[in-house]
KOLNUSE-401383 format. One record per atom (N, C-alpha, C): residue number from 1; residue in three letters; chain; atom name; y, x, z. Coordinates in steps of 0.1 Angstrom, whole numbers, plus 5000, padded with zeros to 4 digits. Layout:
# KOLNUSE-401383
> NUM	ALA	A	CA	Y	X	Z $
...
END
This chain:
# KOLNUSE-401383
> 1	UNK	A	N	4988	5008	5000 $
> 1	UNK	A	CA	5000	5000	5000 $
> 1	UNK	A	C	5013	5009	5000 $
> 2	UNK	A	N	5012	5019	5007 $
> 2	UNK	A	CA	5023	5030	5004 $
> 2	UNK	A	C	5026	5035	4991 $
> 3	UNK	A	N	5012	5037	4983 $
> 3	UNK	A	CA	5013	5039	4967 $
> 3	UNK	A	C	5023	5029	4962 $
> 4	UNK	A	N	5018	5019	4959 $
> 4	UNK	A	CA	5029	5006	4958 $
> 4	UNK	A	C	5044	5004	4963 $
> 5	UNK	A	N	5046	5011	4974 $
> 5	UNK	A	CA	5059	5008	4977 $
> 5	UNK	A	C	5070	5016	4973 $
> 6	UNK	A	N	5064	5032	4969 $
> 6	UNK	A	CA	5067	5038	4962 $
> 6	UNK	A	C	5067	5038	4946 $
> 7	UNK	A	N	5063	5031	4939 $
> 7	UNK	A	CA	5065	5032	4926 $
> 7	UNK	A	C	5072	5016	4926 $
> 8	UNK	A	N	5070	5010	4934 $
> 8	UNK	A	CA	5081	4998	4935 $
> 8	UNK	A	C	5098	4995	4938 $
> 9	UNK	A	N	5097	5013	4946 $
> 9	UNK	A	CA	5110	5019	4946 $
> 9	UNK	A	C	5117	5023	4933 $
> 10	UNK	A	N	5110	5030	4925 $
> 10	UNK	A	CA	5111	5028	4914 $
> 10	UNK	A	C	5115	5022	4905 $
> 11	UNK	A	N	5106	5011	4900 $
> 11	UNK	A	CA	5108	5000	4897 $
> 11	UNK	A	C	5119	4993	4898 $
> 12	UNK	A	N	5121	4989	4908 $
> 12	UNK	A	CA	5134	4986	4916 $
> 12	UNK	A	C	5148	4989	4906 $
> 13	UNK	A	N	5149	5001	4907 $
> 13	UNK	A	CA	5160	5013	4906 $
> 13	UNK	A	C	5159	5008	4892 $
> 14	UNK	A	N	5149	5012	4883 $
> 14	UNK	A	CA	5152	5008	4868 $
> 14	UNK	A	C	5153	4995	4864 $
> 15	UNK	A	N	5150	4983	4870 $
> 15	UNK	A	CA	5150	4964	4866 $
> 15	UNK	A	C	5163	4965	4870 $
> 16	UNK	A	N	5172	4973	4883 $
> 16	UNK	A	CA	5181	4969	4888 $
> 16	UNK	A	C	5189	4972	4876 $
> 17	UNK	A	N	5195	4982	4867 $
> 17	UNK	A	CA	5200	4988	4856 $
> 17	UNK	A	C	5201	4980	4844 $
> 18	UNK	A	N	5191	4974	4840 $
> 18	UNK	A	CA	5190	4962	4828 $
> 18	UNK	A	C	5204	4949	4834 $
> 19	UNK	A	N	5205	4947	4849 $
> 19	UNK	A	CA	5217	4940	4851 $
> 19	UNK	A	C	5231	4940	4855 $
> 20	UNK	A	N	5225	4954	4864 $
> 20	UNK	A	CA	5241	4956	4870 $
> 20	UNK	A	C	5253	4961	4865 $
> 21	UNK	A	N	5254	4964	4856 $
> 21	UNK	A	CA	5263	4969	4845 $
> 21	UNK	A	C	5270	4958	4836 $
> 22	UNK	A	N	5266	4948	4837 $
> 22	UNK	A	CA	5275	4936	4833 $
> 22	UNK	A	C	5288	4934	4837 $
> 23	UNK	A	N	5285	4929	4857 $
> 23	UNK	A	CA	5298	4926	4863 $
> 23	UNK	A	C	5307	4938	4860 $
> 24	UNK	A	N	5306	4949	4858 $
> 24	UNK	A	CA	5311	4957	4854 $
> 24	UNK	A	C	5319	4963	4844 $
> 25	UNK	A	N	5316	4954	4833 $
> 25	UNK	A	CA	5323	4958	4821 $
> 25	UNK	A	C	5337	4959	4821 $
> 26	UNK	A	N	5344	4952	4827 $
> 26	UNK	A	CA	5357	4948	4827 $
> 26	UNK	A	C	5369	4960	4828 $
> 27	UNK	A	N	5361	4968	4841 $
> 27	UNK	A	CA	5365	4976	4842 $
> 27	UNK	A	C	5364	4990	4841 $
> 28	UNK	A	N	5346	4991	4835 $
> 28	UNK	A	CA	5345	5002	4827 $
> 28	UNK	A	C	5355	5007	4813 $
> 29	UNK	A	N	5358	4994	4805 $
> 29	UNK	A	CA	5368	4989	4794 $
> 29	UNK	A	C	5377	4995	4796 $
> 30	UNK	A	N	5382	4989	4811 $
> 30	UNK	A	CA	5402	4993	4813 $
> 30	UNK	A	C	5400	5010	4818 $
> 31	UNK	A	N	5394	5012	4823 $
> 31	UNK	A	CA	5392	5028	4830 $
> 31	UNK	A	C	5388	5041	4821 $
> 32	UNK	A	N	5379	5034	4809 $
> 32	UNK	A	CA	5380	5049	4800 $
> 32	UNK	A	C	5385	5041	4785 $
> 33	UNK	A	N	5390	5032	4781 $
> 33	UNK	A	CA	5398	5029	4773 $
> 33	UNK	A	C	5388	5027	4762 $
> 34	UNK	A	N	5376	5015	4765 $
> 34	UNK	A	CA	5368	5014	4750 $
> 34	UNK	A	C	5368	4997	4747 $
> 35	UNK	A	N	5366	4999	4734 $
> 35	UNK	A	CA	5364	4988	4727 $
> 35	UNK	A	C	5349	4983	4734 $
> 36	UNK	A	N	5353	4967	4722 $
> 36	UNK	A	CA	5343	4955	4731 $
> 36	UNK	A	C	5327	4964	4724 $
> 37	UNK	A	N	5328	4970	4712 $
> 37	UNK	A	CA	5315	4974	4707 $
> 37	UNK	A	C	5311	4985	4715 $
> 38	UNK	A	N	5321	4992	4720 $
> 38	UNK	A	CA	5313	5002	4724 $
> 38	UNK	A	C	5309	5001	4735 $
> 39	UNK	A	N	5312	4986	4745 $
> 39	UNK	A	CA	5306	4977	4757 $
> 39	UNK	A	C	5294	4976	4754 $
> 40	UNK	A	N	5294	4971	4741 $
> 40	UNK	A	CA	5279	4962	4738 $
> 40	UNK	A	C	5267	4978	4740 $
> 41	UNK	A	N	5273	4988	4735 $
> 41	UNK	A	CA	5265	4999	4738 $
> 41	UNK	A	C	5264	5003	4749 $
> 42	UNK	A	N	5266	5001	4760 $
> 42	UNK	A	CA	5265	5006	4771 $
> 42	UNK	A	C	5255	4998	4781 $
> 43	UNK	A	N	5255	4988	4774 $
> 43	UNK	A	CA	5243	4978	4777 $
> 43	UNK	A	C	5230	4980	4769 $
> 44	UNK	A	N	5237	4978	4756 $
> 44	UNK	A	CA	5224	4978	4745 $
> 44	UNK	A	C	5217	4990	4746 $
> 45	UNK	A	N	5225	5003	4742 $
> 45	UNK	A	CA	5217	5018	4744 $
> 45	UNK	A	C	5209	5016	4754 $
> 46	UNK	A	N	5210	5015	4768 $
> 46	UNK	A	CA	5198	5012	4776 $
> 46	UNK	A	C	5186	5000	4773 $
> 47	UNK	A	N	5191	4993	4773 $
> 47	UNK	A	CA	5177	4984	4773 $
> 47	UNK	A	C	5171	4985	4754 $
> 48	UNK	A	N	5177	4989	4747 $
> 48	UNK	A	CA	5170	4995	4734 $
> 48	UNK	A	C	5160	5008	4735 $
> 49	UNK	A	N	5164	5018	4743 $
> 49	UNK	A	CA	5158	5030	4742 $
> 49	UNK	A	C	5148	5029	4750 $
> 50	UNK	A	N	5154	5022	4767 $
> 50	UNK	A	CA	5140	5016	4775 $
> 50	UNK	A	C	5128	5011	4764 $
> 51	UNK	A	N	5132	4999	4760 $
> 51	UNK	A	CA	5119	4990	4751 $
> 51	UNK	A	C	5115	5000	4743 $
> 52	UNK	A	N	5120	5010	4733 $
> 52	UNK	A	CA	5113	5015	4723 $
> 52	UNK	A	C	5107	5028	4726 $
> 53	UNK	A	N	5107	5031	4738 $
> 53	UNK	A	CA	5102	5041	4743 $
> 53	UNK	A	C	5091	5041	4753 $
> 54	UNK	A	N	5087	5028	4753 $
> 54	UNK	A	CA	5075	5023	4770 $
> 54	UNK	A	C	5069	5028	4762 $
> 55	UNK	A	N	5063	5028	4750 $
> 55	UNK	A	CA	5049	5027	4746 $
> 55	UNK	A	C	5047	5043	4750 $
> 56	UNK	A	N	5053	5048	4741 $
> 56	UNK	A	CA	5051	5064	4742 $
> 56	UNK	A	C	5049	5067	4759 $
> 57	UNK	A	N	5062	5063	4766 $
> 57	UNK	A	CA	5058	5065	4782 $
> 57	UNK	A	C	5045	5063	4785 $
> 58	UNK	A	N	5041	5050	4783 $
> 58	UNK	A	CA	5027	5048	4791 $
> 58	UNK	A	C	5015	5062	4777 $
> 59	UNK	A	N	5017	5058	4768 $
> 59	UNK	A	CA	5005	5072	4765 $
> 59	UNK	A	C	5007	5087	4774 $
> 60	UNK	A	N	5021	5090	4775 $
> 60	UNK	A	CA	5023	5100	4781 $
> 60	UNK	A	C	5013	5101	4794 $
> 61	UNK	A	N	5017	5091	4806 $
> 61	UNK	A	CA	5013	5091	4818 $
> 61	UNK	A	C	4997	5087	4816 $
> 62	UNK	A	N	4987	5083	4806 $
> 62	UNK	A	CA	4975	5090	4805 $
> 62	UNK	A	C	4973	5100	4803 $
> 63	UNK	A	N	4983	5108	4792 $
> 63	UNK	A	CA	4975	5119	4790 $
> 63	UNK	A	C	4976	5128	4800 $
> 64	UNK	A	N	4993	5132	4804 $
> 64	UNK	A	CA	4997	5141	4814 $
> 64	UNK	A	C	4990	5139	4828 $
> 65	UNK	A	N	4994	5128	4831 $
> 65	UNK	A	CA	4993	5121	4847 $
> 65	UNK	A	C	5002	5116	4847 $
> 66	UNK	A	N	4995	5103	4855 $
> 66	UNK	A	CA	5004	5093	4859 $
> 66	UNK	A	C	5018	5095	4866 $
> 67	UNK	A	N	5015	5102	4877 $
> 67	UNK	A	CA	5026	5105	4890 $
> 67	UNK	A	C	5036	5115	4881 $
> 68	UNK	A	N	5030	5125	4873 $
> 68	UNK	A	CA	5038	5136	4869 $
> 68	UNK	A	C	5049	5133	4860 $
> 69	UNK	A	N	5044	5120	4851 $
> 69	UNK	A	CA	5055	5111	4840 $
> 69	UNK	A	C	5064	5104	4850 $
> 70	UNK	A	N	5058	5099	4863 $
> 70	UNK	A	CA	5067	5091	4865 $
> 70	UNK	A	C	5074	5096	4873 $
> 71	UNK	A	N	5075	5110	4878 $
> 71	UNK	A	CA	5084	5122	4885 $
> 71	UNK	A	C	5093	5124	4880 $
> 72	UNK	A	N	5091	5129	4864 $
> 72	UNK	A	CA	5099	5132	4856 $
> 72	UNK	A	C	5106	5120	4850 $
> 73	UNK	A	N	5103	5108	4850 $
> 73	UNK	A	CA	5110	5097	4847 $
> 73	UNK	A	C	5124	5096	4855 $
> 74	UNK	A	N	5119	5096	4870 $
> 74	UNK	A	CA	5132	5092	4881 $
> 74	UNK	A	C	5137	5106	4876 $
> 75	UNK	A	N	5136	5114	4879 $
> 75	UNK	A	CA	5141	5130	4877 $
> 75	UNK	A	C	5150	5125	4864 $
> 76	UNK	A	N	5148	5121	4854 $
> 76	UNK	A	CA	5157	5128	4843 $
> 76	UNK	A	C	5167	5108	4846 $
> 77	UNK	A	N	5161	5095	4851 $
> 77	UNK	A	CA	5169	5083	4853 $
> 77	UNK	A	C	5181	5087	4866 $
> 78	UNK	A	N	5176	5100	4874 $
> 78	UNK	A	CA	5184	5099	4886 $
> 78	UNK	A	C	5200	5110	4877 $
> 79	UNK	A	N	5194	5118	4871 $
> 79	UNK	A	CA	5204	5125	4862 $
> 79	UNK	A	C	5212	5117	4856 $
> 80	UNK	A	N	5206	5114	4846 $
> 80	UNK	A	CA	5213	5103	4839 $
> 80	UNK	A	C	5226	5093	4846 $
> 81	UNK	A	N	5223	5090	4861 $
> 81	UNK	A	CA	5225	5081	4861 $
> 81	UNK	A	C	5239	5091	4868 $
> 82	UNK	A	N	5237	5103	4877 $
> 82	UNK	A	CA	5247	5107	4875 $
> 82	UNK	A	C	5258	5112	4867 $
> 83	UNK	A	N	5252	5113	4855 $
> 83	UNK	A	CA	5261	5117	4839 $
> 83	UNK	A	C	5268	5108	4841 $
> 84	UNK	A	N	5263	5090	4840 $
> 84	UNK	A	CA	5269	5078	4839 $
> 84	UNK	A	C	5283	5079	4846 $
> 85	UNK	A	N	5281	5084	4859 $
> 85	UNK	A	CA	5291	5078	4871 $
> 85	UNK	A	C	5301	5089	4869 $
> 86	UNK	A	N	5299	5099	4865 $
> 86	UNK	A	CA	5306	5110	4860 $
> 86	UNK	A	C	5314	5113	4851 $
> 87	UNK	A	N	5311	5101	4840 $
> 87	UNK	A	CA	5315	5098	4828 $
> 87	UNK	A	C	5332	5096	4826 $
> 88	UNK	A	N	5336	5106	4817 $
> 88	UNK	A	CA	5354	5102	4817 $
> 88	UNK	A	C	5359	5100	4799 $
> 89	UNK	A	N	5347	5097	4791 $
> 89	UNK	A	CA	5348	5087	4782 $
> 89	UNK	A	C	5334	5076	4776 $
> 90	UNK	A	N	5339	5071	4769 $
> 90	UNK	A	CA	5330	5058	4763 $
> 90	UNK	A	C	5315	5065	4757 $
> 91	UNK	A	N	5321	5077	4751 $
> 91	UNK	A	CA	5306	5081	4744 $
> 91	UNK	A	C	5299	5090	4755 $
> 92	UNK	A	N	5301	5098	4766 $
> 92	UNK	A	CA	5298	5102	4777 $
> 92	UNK	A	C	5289	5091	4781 $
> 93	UNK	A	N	5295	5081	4783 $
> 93	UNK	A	CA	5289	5073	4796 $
> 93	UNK	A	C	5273	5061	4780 $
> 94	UNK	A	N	5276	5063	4770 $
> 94	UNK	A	CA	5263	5056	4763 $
> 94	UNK	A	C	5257	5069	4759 $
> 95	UNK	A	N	5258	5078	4761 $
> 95	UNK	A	CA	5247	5090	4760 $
> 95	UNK	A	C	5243	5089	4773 $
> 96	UNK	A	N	5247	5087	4785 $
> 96	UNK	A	CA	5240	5089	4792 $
> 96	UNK	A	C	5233	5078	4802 $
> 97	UNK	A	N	5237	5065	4795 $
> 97	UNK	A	CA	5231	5054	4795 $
> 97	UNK	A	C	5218	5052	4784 $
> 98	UNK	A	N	5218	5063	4772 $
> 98	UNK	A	CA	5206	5061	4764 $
> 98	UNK	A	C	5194	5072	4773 $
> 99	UNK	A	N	5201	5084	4780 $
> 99	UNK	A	CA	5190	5091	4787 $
> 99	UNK	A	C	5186	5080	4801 $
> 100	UNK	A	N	5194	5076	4803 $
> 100	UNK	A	CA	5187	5064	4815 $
> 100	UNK	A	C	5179	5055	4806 $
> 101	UNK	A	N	5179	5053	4801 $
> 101	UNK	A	CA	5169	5045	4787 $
> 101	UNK	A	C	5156	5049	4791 $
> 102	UNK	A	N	5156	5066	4784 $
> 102	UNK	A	CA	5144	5075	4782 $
> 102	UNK	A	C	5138	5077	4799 $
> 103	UNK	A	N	5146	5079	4807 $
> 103	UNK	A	CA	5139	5080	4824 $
> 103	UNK	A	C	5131	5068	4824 $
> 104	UNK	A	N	5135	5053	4822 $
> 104	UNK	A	CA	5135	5042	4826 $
> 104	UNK	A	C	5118	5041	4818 $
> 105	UNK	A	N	5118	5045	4804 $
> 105	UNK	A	CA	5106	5046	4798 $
> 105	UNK	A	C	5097	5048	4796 $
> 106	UNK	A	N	5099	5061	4811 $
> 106	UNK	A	CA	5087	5070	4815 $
> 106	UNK	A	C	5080	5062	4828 $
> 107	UNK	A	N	5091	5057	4833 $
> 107	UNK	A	CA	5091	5053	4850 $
> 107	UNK	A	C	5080	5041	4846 $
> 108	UNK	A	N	5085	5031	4843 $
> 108	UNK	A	CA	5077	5013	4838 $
> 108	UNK	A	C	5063	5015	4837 $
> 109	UNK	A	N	5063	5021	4828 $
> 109	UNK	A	CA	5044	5019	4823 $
> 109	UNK	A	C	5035	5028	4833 $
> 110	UNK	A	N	5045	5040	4836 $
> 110	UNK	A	CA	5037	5048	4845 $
> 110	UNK	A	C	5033	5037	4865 $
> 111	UNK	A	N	5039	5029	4867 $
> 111	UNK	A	CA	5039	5019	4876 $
> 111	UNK	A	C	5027	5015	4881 $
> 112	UNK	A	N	5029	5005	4868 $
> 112	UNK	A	CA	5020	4996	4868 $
> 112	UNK	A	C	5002	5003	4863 $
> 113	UNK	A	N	5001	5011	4858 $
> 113	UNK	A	CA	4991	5020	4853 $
> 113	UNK	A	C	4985	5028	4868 $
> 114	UNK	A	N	4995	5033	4876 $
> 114	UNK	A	CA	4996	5039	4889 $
> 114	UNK	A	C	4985	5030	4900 $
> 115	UNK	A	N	4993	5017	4896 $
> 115	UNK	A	CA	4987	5003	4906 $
> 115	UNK	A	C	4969	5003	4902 $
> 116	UNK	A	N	4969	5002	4887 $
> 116	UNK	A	CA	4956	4992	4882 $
> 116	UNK	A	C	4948	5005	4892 $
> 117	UNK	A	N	4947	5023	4888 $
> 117	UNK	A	CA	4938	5028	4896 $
> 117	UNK	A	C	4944	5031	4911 $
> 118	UNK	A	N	4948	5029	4915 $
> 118	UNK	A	CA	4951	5029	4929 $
> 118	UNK	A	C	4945	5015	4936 $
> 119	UNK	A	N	4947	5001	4932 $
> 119	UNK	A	CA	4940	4994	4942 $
> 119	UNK	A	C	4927	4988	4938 $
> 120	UNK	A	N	4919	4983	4946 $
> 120	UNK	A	CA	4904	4978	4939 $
> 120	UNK	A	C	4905	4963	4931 $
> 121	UNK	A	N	4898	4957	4927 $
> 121	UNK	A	CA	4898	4947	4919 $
> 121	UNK	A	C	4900	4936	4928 $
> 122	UNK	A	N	4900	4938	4940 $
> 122	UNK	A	CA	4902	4922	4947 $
> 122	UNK	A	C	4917	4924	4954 $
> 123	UNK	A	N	4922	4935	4951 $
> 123	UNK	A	CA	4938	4936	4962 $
> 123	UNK	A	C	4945	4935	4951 $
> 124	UNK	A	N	4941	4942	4933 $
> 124	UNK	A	CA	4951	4944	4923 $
> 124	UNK	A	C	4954	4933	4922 $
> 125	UNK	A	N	4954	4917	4922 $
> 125	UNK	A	CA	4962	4908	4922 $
> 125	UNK	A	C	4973	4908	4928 $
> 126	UNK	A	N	4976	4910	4940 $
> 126	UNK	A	CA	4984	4910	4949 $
> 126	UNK	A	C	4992	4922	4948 $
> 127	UNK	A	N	4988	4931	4943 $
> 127	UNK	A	CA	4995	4938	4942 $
> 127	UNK	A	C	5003	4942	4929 $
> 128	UNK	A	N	4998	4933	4919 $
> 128	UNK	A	CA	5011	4933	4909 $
> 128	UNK	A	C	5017	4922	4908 $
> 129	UNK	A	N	5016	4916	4913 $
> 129	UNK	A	CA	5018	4905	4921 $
> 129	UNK	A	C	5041	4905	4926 $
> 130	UNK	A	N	5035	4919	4932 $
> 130	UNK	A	CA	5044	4920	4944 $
> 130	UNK	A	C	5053	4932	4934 $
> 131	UNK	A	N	5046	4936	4924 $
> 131	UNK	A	CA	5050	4946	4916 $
> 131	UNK	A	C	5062	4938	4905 $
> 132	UNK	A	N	5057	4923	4907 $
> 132	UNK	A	CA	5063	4917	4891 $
> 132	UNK	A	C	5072	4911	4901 $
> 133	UNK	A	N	5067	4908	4911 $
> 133	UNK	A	CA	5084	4903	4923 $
> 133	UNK	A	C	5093	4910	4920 $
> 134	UNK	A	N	5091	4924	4924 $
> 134	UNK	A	CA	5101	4929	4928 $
> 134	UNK	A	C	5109	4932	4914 $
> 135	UNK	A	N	5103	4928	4903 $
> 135	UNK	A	CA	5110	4932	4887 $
> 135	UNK	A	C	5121	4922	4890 $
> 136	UNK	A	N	5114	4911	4894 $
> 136	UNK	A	CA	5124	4901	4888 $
> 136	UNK	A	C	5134	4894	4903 $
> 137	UNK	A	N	5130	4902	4912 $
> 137	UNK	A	CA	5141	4905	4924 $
> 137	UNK	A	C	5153	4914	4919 $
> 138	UNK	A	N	5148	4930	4914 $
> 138	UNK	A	CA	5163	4938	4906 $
> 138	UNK	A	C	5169	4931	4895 $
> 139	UNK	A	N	5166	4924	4892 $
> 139	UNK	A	CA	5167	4917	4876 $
> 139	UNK	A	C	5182	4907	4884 $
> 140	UNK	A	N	5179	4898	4896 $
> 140	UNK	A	CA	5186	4890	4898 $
> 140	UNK	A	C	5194	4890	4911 $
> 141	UNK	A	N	5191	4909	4913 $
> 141	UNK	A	CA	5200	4908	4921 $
> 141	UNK	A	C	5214	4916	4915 $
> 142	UNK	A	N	5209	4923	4909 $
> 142	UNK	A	CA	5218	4935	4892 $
> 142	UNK	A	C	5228	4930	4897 $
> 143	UNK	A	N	5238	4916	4889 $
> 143	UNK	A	CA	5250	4911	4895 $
> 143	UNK	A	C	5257	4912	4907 $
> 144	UNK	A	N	5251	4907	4917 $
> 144	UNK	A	CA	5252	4906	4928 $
> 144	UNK	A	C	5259	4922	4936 $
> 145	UNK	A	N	5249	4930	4936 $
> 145	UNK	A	CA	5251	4943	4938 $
> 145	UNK	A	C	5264	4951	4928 $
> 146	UNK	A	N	5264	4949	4915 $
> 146	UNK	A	CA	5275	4956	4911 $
> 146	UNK	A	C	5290	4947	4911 $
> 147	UNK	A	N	5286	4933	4913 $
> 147	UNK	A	CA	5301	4932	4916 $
> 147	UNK	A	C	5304	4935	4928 $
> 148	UNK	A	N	5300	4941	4941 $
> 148	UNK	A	CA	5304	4942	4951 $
> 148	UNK	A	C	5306	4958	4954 $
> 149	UNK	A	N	5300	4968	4940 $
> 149	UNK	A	CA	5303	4978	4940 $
> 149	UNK	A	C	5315	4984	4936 $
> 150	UNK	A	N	5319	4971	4924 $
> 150	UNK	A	CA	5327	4975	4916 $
> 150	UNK	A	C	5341	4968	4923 $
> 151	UNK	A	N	5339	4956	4931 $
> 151	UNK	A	CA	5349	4951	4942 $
> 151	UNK	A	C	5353	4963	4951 $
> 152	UNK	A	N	5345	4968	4956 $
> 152	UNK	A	CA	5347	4975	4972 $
> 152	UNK	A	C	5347	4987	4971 $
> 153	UNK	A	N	5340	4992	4956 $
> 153	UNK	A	CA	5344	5006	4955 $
> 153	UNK	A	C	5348	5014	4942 $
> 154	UNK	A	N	5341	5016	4933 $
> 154	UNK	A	CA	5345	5013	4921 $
> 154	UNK	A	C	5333	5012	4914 $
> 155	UNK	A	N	5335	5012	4897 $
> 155	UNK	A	CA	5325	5013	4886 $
> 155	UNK	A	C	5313	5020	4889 $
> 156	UNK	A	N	5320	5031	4887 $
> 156	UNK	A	CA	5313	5049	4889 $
> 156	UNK	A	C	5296	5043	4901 $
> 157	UNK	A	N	5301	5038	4909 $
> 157	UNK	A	CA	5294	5036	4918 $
> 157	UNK	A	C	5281	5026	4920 $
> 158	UNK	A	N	5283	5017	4911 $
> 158	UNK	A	CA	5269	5015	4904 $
> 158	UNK	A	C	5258	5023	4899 $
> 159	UNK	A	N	5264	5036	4896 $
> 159	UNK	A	CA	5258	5047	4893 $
> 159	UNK	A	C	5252	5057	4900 $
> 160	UNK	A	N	5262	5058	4908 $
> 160	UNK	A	CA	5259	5071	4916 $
> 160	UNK	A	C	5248	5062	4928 $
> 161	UNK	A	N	5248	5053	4930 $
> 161	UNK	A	CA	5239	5052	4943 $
> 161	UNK	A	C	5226	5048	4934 $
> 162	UNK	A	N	5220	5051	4928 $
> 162	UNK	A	CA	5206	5054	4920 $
> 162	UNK	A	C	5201	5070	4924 $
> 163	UNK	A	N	5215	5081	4926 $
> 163	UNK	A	CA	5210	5092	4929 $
> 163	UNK	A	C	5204	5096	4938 $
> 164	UNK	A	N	5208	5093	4953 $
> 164	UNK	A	CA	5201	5097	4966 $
> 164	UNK	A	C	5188	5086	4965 $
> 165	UNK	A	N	5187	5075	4957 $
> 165	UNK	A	CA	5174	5064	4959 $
> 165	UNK	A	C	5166	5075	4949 $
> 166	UNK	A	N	5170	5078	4938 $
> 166	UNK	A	CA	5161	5087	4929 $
> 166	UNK	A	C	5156	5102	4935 $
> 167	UNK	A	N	5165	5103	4947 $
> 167	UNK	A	CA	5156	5120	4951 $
> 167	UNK	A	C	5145	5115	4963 $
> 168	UNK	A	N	5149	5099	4966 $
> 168	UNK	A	CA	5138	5096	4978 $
> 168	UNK	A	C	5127	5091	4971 $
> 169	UNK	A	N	5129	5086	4959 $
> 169	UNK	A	CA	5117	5082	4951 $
> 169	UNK	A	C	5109	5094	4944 $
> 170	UNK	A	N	5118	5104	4943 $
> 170	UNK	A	CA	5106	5118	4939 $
> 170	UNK	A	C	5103	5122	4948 $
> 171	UNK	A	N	5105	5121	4965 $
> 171	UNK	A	CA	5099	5130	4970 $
> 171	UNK	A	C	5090	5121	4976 $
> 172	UNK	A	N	5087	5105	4975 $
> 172	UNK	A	CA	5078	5095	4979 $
> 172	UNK	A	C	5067	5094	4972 $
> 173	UNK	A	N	5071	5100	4956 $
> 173	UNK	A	CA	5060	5098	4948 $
> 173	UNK	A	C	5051	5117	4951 $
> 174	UNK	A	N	5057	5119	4957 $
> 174	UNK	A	CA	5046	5132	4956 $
> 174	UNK	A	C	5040	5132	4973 $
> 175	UNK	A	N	5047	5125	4980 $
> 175	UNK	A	CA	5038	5121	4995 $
> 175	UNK	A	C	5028	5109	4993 $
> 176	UNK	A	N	5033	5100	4987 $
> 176	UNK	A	CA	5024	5090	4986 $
> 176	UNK	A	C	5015	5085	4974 $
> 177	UNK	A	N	5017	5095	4959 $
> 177	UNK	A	CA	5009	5087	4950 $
> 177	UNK	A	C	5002	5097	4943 $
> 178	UNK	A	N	4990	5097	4945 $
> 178	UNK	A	CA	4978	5104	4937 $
> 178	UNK	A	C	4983	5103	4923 $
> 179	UNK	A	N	4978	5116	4916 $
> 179	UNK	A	CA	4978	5119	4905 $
> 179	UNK	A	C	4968	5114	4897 $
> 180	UNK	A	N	4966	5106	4887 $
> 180	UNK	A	CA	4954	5105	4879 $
> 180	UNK	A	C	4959	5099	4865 $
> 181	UNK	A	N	4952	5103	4856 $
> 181	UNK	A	CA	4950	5103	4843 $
> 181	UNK	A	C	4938	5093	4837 $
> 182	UNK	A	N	4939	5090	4821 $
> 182	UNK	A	CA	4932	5086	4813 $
> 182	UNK	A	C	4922	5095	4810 $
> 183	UNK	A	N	4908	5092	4816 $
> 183	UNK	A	CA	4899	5099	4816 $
> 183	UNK	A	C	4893	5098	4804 $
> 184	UNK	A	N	4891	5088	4797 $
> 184	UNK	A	CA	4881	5078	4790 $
> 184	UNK	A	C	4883	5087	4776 $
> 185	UNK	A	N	4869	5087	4770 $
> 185	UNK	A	CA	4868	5093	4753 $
> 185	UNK	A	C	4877	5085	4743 $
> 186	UNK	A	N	4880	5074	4745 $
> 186	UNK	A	CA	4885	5066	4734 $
> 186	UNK	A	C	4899	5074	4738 $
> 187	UNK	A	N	4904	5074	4745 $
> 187	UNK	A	CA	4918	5086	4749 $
> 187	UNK	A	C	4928	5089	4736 $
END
């Protein structure tokens, strides 16, 4: 169950990203001075590069290892996400909303693949269960959380607090989640 709560951490951190950057636009816009298209990219770049990149993610984390894709996933989503908050123009901050893409794409498939060999056949209900909660918990709380970041503190700051959750989530995934791979000949 620790396996789980760590890659749920995870999880978390990347579903939350597909929403919280919305309430935000407003003043991403007014602060580095971009057009409404290059909004639409700061949304789209992420959840474009996310989608067209799971697949490869999840072959990765058979071939490599599971845990090691999805190290490197938070590792390069926790960067990324400080590029983002760091960002002091429009194309700064969708480059480094498309490498939060590529983190995001390693992280997802490596999860749930984590779960299937980590619990036995009578807990794995429950526990993706709790896995698909929690998706669609970050999904609807995204709003919620960035407008009160972007109220009380600023933009930037939807970003940057991904980074200290991203070094507790690499150093949870290497206390708590076995490494294992795609054993199988069909491979």
């Amino acid at each position: 169950w620790w396996t789980l709560a760590a890659v749920a951490f995870g999880l978390f951190m990347i579903m939350l990203d597909n929403t919280v950057v919305n309430v935000a636009l407003p003043s991403i816009q007014r602060e580095l001075d971009m057009q409404l298209s290059e909004l639409e990219w700061v949304v789209s770049g992420y959840a474009l590069t996310f989608a067209a990149l799971m697949l490869i993610g999840g072959k990765l984390a058979d071939a490599y290892g599971r845990r090691l894709v999805f190290v490197v996933g938070i590792a390069i989503f926790t960067l990324a996400s400080l590029a983002c908050g760091l960002a002091s123009s429009g194309e700064a901050l969708i480059a480094a909303r498309v490498a939060q893409g590529v983190g995001a794409a390693m992280m997802n498939p490596a999860t749930l693949s984590i779960i299937a060999v980590t619990f036995p056949p009578r807990q794995r209900g429950t526990a993706i269960g709790i896995w698909a909660g929690t998706s669609a918990l970050a999904l609807a709380l995204g709003p919620l959380i960035g407008g009160l970041l972007t109220e009380h503190a600023s933009w930037n700051w939807i970003f940057f607090i991904n980074v200290p959750i991203g070094v507790l989530g690499i150093a949870a995934s290497f206390l708590l989640i076995d490494e294992s791979r795609d054993e199988s000949h069909e491979r």
